[in-house]
Structures are given as structure tokens and as C-alpha cells.
DSSP file (Angstrom, degrees, kcal/mol; ACC not computed):
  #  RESIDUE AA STRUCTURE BP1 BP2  ACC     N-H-->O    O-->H-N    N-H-->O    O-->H-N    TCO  KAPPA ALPHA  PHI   PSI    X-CA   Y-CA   Z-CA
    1    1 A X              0   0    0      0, 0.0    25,-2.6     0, 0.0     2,-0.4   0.000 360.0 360.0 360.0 131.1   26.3  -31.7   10.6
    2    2 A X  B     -a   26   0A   0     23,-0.3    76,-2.7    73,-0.3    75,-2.6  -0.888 360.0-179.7 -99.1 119.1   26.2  -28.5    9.0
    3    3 A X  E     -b   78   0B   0     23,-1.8     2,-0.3    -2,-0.4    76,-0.2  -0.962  18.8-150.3-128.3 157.9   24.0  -25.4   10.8
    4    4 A X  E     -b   79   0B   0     74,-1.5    76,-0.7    -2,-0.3     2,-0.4  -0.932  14.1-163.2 -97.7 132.4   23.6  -22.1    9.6
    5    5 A X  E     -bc  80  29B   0     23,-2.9    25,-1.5    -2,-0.3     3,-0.3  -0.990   2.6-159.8-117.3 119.7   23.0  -19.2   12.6
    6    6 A X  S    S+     0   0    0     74,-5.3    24,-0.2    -2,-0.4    25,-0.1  -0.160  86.0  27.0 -73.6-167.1   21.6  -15.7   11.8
    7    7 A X  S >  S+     0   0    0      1,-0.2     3,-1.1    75,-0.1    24,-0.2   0.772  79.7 147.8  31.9  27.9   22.3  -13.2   14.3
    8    8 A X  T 3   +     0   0    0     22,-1.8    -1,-0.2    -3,-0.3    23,-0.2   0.747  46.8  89.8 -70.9  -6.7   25.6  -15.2   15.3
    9    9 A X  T 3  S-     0   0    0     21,-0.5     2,-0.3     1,-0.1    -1,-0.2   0.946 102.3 -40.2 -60.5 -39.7   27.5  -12.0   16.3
   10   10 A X  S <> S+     0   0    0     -3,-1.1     4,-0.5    28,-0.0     5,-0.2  -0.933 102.4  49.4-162.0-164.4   26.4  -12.0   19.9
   11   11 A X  H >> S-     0   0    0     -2,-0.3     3,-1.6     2,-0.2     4,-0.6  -0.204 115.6 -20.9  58.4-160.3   23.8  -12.5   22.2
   12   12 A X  H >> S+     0   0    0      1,-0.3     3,-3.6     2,-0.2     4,-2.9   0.966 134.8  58.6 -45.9 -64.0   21.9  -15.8   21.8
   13   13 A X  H 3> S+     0   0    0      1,-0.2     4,-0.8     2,-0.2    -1,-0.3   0.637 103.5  52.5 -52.0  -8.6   22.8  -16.5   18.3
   14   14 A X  H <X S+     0   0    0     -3,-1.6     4,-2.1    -4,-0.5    -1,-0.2   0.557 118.0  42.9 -60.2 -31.1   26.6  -16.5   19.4
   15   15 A X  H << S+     0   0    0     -3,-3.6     4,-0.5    -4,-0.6    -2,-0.2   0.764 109.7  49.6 -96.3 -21.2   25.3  -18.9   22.0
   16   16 A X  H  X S+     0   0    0     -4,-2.9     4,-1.6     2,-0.1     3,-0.4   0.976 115.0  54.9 -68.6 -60.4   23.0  -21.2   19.8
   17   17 A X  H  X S+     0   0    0     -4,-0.8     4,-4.0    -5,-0.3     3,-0.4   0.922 108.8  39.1 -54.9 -69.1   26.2  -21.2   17.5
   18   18 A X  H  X S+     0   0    0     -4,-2.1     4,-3.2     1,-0.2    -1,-0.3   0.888 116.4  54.1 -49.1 -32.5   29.0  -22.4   20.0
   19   19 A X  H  > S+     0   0    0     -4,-0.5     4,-2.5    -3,-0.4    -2,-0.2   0.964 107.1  53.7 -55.6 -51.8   26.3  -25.1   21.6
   20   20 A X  H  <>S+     0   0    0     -4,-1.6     5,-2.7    -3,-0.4    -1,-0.2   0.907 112.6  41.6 -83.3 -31.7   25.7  -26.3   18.1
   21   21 A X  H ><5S+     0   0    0     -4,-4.0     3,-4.5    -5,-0.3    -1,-0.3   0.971 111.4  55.3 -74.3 -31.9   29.5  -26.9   17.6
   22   22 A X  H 3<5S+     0   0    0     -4,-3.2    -2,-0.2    -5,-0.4    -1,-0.2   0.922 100.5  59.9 -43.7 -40.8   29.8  -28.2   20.9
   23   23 A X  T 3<5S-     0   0    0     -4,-2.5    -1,-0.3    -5,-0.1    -2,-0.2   0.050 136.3 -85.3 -87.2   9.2   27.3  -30.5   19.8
   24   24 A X  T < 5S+     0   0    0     -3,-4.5    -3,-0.2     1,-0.2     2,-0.2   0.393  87.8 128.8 104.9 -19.3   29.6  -31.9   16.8
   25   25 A X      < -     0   0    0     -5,-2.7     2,-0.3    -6,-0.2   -23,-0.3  -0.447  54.0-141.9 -60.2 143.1   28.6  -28.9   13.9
   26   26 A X  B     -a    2   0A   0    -25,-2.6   -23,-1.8    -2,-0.2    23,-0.2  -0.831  35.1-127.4 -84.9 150.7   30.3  -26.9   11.9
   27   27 A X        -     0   0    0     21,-0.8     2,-0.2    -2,-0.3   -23,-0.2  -0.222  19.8-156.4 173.5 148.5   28.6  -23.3   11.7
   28   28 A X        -     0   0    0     -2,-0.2   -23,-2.9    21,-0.1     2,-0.6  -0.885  27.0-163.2-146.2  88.5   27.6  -21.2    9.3
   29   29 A X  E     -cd   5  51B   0     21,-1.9    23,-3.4    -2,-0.2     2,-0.4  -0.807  10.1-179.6-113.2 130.0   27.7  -17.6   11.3
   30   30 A X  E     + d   0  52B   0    -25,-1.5   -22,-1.8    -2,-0.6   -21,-0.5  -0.997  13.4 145.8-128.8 129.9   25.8  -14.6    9.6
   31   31 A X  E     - d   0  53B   0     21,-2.6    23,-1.6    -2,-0.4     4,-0.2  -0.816  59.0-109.7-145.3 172.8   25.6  -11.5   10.9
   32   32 A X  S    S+     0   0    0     -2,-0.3     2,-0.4    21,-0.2    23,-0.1   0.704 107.6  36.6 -91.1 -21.8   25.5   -7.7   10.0
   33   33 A X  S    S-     0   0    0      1,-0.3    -1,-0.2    19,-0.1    19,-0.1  -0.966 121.3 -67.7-119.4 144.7   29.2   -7.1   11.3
   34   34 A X        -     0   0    0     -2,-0.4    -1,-0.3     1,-0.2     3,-0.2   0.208  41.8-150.4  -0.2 127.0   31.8   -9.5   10.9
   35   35 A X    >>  +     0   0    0     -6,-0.2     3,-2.5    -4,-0.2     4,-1.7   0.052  56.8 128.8 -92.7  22.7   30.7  -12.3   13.0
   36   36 A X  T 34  +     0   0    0      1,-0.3     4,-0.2     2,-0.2    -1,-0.1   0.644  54.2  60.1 -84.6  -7.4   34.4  -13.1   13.4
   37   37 A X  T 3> S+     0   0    0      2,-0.2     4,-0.7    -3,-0.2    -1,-0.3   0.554 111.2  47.3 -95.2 -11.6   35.1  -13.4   17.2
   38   38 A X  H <> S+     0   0    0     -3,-2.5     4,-1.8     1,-0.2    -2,-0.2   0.894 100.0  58.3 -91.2 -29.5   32.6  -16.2   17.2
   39   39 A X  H  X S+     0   0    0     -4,-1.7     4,-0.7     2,-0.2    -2,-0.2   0.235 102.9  61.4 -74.1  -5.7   33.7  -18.2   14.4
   40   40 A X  H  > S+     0   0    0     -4,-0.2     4,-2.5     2,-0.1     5,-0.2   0.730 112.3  35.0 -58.0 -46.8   37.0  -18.2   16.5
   41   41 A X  H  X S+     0   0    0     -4,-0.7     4,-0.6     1,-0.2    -2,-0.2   0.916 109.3  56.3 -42.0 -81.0   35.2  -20.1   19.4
   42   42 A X  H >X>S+     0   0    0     -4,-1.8     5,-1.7     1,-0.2     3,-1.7   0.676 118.1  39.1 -57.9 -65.0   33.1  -21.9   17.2
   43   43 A X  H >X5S+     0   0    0     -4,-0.7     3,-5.9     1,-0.3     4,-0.5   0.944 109.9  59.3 -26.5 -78.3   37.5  -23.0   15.7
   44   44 A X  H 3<5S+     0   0    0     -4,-2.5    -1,-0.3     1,-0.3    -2,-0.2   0.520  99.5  58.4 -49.0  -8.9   38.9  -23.2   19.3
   45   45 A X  H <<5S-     0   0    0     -3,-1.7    -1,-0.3    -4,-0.6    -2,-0.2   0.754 123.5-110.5 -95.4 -20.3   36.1  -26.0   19.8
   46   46 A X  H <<5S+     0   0    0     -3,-5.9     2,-0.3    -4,-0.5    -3,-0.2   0.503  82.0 104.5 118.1  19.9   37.7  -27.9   17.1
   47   47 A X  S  <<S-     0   0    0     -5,-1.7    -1,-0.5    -4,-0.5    -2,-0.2  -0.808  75.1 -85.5-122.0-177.1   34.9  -27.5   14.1
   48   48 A X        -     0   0    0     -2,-0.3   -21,-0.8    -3,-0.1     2,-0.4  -0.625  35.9-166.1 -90.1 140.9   34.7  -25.3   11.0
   49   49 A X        -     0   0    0     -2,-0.2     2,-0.3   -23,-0.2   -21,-0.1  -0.806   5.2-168.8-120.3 144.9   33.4  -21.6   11.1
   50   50 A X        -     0   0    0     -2,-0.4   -21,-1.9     2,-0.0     2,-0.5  -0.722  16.9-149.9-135.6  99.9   32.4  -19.6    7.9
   51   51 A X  E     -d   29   0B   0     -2,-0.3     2,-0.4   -23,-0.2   -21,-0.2  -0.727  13.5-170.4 -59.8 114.5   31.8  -16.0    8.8
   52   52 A X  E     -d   30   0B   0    -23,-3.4   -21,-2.6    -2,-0.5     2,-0.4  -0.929  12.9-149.9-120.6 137.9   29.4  -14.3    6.7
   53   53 A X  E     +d   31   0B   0     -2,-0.4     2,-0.2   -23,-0.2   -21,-0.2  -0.804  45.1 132.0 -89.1 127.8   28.8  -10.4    6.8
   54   54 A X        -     0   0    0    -23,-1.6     2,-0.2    -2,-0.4   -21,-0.1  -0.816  58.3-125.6 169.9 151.9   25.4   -9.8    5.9
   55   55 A X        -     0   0    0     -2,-0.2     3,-0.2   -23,-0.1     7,-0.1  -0.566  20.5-159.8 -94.4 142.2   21.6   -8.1    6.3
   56   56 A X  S    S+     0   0    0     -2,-0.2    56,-0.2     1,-0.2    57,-0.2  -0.062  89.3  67.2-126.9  45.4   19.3  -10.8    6.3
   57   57 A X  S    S+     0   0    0     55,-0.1     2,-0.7    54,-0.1    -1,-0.2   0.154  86.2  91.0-124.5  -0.9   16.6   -8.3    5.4
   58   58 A X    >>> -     0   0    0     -3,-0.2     3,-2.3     1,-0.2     4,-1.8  -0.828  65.2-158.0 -98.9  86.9   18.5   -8.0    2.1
   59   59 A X  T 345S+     0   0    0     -2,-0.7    -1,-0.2     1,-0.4    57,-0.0   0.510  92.4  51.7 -27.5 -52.7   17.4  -10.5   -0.7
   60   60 A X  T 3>5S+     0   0    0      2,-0.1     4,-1.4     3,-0.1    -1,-0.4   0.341 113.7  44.5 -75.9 -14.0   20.7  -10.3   -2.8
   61   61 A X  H <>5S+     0   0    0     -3,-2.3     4,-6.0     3,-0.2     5,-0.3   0.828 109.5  51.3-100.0 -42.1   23.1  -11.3    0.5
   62   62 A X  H  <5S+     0   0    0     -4,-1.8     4,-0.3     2,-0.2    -3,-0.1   0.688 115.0  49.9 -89.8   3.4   21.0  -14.0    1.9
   63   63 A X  H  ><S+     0   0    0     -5,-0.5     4,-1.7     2,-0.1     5,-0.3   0.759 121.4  36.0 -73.9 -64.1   21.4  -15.3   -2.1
   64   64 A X  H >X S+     0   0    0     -4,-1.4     4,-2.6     1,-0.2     3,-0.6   0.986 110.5  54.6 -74.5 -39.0   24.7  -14.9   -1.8
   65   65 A X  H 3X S+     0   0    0     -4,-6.0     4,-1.7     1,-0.2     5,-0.2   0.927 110.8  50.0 -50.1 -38.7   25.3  -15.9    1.7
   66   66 A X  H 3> S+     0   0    0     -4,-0.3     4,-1.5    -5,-0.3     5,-0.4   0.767 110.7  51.7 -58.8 -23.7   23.6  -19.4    0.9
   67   67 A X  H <X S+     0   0    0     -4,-1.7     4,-2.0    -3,-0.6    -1,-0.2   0.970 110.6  49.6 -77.6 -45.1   25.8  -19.8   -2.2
   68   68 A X  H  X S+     0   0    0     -4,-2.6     4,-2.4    -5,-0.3    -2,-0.2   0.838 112.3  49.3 -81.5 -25.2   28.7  -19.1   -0.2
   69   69 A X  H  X>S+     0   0    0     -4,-1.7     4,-2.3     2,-0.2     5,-1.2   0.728 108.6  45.1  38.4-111.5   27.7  -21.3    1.9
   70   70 A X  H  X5S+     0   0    0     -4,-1.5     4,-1.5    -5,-0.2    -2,-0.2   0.980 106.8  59.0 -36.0 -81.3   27.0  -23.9   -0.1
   71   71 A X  H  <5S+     0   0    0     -4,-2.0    -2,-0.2    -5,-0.4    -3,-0.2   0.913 124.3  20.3 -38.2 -70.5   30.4  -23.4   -2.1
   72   72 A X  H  <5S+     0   0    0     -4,-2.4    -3,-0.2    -5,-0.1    -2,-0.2   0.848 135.1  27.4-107.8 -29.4   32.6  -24.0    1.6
   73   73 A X  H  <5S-     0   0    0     -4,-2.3    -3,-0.2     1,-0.2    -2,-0.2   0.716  98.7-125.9 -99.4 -10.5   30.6  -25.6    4.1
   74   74 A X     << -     0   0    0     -4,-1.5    -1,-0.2    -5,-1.2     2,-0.2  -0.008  62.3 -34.6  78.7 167.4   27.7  -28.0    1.9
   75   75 A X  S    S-     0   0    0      1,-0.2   -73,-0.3    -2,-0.1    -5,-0.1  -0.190  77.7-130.0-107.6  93.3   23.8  -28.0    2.2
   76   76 A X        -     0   0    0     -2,-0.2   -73,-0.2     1,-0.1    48,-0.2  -0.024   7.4-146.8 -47.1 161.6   23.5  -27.2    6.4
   77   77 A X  S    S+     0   0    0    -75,-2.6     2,-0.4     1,-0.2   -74,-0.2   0.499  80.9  47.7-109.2 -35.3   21.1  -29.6    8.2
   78   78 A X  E     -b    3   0B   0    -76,-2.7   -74,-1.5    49,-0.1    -1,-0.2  -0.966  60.8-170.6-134.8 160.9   20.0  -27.1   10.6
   79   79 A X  E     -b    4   0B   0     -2,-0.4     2,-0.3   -76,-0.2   -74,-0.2  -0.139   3.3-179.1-133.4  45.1   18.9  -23.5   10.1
   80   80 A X  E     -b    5   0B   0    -76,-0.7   -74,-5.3     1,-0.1     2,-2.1  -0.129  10.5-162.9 -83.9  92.8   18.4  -21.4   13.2
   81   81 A X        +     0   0    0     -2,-0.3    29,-0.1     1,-0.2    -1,-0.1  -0.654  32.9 151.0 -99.1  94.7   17.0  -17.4   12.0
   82   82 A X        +     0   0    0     -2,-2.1    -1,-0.2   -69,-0.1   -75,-0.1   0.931  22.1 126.7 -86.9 -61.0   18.0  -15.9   15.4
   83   83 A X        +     0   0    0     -3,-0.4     2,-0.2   -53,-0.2    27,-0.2   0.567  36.1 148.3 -15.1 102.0   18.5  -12.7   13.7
   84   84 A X        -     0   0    0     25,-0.1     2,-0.3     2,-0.0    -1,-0.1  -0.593  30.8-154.5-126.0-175.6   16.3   -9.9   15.6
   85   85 A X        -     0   0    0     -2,-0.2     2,-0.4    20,-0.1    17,-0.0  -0.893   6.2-153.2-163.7 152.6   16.0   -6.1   16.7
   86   86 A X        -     0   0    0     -2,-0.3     2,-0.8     2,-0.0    -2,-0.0  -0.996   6.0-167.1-126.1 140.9   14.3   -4.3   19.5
   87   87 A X        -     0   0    0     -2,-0.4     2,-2.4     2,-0.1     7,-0.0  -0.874  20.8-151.2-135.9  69.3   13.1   -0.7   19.4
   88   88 A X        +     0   0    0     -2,-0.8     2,-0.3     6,-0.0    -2,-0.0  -0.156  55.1 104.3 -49.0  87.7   12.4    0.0   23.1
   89   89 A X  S    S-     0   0    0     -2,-2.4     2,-0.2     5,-0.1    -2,-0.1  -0.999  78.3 -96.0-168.2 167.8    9.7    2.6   22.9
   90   90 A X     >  -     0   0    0     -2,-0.3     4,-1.2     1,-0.2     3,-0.4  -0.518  46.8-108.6 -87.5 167.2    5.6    2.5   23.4
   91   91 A X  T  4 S+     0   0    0      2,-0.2    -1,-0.2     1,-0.2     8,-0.0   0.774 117.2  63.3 -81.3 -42.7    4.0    2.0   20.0
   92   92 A X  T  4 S+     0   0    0      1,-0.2    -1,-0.2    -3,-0.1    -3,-0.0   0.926 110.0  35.0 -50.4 -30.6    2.9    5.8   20.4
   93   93 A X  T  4 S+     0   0    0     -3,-0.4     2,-0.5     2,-0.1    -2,-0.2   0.521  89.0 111.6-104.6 -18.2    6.1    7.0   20.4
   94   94 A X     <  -     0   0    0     -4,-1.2    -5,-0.1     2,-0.1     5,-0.0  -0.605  64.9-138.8 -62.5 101.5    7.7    4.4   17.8
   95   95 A X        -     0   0    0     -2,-0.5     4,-0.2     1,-0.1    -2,-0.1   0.136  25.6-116.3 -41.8-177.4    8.5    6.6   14.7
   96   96 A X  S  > S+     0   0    0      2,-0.2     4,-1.3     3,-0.1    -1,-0.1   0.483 113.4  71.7-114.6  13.2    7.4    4.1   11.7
   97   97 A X  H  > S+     0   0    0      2,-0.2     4,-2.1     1,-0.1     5,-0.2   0.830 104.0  44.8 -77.2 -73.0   11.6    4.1   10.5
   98   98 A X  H  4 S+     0   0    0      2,-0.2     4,-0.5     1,-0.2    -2,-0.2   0.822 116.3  42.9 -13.7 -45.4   12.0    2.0   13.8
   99   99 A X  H >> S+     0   0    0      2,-0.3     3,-3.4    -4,-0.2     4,-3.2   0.967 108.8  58.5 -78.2 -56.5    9.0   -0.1   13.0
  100  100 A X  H 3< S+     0   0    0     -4,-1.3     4,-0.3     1,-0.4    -2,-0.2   0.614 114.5  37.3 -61.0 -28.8   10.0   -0.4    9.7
  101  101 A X  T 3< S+     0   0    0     -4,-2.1    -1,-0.4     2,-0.2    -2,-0.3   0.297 109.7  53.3 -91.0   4.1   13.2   -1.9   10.8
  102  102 A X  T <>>S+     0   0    0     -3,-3.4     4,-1.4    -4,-0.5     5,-0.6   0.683 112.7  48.9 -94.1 -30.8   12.4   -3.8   13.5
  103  103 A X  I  <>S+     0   0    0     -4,-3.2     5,-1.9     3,-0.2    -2,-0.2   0.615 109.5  53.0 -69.2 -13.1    9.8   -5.4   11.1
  104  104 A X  I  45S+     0   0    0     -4,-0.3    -1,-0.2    -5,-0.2    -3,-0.1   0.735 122.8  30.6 -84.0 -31.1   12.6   -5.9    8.1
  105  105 A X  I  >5S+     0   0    0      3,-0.2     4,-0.6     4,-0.1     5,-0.4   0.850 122.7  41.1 -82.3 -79.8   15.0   -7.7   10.6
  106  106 A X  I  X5S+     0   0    0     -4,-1.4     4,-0.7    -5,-0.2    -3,-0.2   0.993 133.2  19.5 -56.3 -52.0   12.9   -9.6   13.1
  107  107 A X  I  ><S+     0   0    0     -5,-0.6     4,-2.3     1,-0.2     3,-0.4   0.941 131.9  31.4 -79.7 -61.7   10.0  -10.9   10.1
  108  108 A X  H  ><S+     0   0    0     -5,-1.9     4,-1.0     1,-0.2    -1,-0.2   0.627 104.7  68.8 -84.3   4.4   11.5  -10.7    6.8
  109  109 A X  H  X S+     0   0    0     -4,-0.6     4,-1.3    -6,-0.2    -1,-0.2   0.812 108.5  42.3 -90.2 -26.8   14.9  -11.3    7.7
  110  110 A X  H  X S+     0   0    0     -4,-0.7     4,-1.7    -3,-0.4    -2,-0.2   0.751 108.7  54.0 -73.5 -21.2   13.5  -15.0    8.5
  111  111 A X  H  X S+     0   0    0     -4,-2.3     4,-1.5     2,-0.2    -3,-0.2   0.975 111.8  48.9 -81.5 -54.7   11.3  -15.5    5.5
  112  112 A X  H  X S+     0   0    0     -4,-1.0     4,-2.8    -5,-0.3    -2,-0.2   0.810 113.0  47.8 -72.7 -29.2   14.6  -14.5    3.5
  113  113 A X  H >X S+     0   0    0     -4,-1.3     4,-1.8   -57,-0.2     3,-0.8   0.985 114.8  45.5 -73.7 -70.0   16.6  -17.2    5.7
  114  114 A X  H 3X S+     0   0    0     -4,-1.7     4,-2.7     1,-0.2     5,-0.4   0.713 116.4  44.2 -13.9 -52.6   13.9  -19.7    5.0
  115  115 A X  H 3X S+     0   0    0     -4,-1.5     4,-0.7     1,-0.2    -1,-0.2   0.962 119.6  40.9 -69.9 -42.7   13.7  -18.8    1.1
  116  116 A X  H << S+     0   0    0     -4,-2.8     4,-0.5    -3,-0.8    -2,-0.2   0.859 134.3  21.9 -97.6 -35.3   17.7  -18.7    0.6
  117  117 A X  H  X S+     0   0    0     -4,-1.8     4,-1.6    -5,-0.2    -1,-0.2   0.896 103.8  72.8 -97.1 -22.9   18.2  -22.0    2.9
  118  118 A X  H  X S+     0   0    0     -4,-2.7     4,-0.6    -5,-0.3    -3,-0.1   0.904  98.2  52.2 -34.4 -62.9   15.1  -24.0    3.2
  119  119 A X  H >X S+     0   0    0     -4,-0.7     4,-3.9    -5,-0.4     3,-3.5   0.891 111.3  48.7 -29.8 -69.2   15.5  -25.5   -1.0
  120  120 A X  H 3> S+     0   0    0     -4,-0.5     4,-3.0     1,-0.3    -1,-0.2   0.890 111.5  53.7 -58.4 -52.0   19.4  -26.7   -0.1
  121  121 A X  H 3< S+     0   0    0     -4,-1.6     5,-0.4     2,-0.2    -1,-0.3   0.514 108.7  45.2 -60.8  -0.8   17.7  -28.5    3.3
  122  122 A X  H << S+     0   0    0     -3,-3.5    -1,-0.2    -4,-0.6    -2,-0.2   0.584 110.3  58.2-102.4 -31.6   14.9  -30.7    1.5
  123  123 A X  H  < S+     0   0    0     -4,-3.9    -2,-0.2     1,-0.3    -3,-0.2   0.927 102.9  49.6 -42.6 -49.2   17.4  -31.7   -1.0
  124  124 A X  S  < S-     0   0    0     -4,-3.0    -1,-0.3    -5,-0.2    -3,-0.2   0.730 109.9-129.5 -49.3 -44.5   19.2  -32.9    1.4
  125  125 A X  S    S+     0   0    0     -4,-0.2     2,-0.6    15,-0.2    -3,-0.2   0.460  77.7 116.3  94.7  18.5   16.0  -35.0    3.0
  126  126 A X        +     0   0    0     -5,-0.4     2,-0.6   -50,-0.1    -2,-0.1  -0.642  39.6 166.3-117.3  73.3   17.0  -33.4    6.3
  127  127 A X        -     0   0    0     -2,-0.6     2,-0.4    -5,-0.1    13,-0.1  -0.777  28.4-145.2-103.1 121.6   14.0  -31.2    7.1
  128  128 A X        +     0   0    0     -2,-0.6     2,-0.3   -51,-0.1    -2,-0.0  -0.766  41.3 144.0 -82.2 130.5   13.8  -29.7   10.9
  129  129 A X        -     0   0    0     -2,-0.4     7,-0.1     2,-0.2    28,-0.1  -0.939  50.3-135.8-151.0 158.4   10.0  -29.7   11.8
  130  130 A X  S    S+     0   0    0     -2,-0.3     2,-0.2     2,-0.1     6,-0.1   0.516  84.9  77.2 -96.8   4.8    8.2  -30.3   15.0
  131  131 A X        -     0   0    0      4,-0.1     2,-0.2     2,-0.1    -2,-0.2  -0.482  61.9-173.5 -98.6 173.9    5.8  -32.3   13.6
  132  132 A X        +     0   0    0     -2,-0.2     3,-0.4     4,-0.0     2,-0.2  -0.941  37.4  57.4-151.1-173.5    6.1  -36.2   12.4
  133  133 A X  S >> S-     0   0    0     -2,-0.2     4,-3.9     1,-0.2     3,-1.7  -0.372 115.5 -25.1  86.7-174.2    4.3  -38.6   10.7
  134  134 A X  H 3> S+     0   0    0      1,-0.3     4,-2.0    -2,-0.2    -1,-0.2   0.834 136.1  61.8 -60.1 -19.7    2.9  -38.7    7.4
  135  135 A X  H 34 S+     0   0    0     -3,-0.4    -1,-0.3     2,-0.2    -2,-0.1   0.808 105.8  52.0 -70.3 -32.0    2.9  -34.4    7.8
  136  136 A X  H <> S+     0   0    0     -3,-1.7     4,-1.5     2,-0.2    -2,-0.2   0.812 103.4  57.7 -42.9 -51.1    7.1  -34.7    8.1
  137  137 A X  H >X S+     0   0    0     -4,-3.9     4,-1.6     1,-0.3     3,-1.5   0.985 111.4  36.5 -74.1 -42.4    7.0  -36.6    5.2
  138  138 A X  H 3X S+     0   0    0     -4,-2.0     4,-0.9     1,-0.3    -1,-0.3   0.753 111.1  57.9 -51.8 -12.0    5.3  -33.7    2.9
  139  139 A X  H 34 S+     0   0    0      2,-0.2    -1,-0.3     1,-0.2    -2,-0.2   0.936 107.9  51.1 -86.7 -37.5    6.9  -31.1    4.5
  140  140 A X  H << S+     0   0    0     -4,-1.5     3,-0.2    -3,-1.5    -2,-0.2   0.746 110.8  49.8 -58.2 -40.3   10.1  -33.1    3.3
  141  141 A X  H  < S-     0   0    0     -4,-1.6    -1,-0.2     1,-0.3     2,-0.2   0.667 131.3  -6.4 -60.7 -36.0    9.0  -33.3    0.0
  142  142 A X  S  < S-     0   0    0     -4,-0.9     2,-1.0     2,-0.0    -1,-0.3  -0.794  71.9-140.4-166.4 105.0    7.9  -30.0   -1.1
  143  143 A X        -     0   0    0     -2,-0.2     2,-0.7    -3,-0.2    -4,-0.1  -0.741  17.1-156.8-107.0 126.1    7.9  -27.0    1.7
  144  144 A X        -     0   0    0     -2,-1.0    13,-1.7     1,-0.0     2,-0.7  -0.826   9.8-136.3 -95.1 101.7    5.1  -24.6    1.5
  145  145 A X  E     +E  156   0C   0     -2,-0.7     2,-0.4    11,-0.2    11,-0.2  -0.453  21.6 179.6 -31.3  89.6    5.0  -21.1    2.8
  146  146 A X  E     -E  155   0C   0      9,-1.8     9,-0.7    -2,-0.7     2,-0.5  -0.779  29.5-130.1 -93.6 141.5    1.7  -19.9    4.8
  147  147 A X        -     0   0    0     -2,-0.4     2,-0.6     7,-0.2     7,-0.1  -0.742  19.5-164.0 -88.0 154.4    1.8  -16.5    6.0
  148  148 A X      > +     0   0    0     -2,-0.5     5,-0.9     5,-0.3    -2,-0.0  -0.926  13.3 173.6-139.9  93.8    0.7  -16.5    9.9
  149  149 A X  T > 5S+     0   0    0     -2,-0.6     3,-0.6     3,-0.2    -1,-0.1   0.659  72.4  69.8 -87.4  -1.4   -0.1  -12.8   10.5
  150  150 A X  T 3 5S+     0   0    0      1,-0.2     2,-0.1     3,-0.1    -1,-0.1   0.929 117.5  24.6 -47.9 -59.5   -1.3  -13.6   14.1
  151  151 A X  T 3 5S-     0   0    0      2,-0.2    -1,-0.2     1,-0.0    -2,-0.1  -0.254 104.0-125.7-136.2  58.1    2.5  -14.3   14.9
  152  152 A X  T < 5S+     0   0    0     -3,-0.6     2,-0.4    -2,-0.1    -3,-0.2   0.401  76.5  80.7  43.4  28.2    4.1  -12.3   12.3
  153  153 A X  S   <S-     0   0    0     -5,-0.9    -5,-0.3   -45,-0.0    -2,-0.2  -0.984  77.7 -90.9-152.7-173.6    6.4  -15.1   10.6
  154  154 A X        -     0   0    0     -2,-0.4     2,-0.2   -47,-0.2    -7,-0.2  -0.428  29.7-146.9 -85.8 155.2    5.9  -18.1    7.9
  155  155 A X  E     -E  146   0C   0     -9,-0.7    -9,-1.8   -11,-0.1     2,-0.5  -0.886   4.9-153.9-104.5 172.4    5.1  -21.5    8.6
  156  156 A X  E      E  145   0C   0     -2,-0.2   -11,-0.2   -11,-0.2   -13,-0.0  -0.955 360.0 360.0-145.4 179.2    6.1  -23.7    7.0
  157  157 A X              0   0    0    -13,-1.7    -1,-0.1    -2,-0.5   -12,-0.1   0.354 360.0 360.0-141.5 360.0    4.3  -27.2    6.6
């Protein structure tokens, strides 16, 4: 099993990462610094790590990180966009460069993981969704982007 982790540098996504190797993966760790002190764990557990340095608000790195990807670990099976930011402050007081970056990160840095990994996971036939039934199998087939601005990220169905 192959997973890709956004945010793998610390916090949860360091901890979704190591779980998933525990759990038999090899890793795919993306981060904005070096992810490299997890992608040792992720080793010391005995599976394969690929640290990639990257914005996942960025169009061109989550191209290239999925090619690279690609290229050393093969077509992931799972796809976990942990990748977040928080801007502690009341929405009165939140300049809109803050906003603007918690919204580039937290929203569109998963609609970019989606776009750059989603393709390589229906190729595969290995599509994560919570749904089943005859709704699995389309989703498997062909995955479609809806915007959900109620809860600010894609589905996708």
C-alpha cells in the first residue's frame, strides 16, 4: 500500500503518517519544510519514506510532487490532505493576508491534492470513499468535483 500525507512534518499528519506505516504503507510525506525527521520514523518502522518539500497551495509543486511520486513510490492507494493553518485572531481583527492564507492552505491546498493525486488513484481502481454501492462504483469510474461552500472544500462523488 502506497499513501500520500500532506502536512507530514508534524502534528497529526506526522502521526497519520507513522500509523499508516505501522499499518504496512510506505509514505509519501509532503510538507512545506523538509519533512525529513518523519520519513526517518516512517524507515525505522521498516517501510519506504519519500520526503517531498512543497506548498500544497502551489499548482506547479503538487504537479510535481505527484510525478515524483509517481516516478519512486507508484500510484498511492490512500491520500490523506492533512495540510492546514490557523490564524488565531477574531475575524475583526484577522488582516485579509492571514485569511488569505489560511484559505490557500487549509481549502485549496486540498483541491490541489485531490487534482494532482485523485487521476493516479482511479487508475488504479482503488478509490477511498465513504460511500458504497452502485455510488462507489461511479465515483471509481470517473471522479467529479462539486464545490461545497457550506464546508469550504470539494466533494467528490
Amino acid at each position: 500500500m502506497i499513501a500520500v500525507v500532506t502536512g507530514a512534518g508534524r502534528g497529526i499528519g506526522r502521526a497519520i503518517a507513522i500509523e499508516l506505516a505501522r499499518r504496512g504503507a510506505d509514505v509519501a510525506l509532503l510538507s512545506l519544510h523538509a519533512p525529513d525527521e518523519t520519513a526517518e520514523d516512517v524507515r525505522k518502522i521498516g517501510r519506504r519514506a519519500l520526503s517531498v518539500e512543497c506548498d500544497v497551495a502551489d499548482s506547479r509543486a503538487m504537479a510535481n510532487a505527484a510525478r515524483k511520486v509517481l516516478a519512486e513510490l507508484g500510484p498511492p492507494d490512500v491520500i490523506v490532505a492533512n495540510a492546514g493553518i490557523v490564524r488565531r485572531a477574531l475575524v475583526t481583527e484577522m488582516d485579509e493576508a492571514d485569511w488569505d492564507a489560511v484559505v490557500d492552505v487549509s481549502l485549496k491546498g486540498t483541491f490541489l491534492t485531490a487534482r494532482a493525486f485523485v487521476p493516479s488513484l482511479v487508475s488504479k481502481k482503488r478509490a477511498a470513499s465513504s460511500r458504497s454501492g452502485p455510488s462507489r462504483r461511479r465515483w471509481e469510474r470517473r471522479a467529479r468535483a462539486r464545490t461545497a461552500p457550506r464546508n469550504g472544500g470539494p466533494l467528490v462523488s
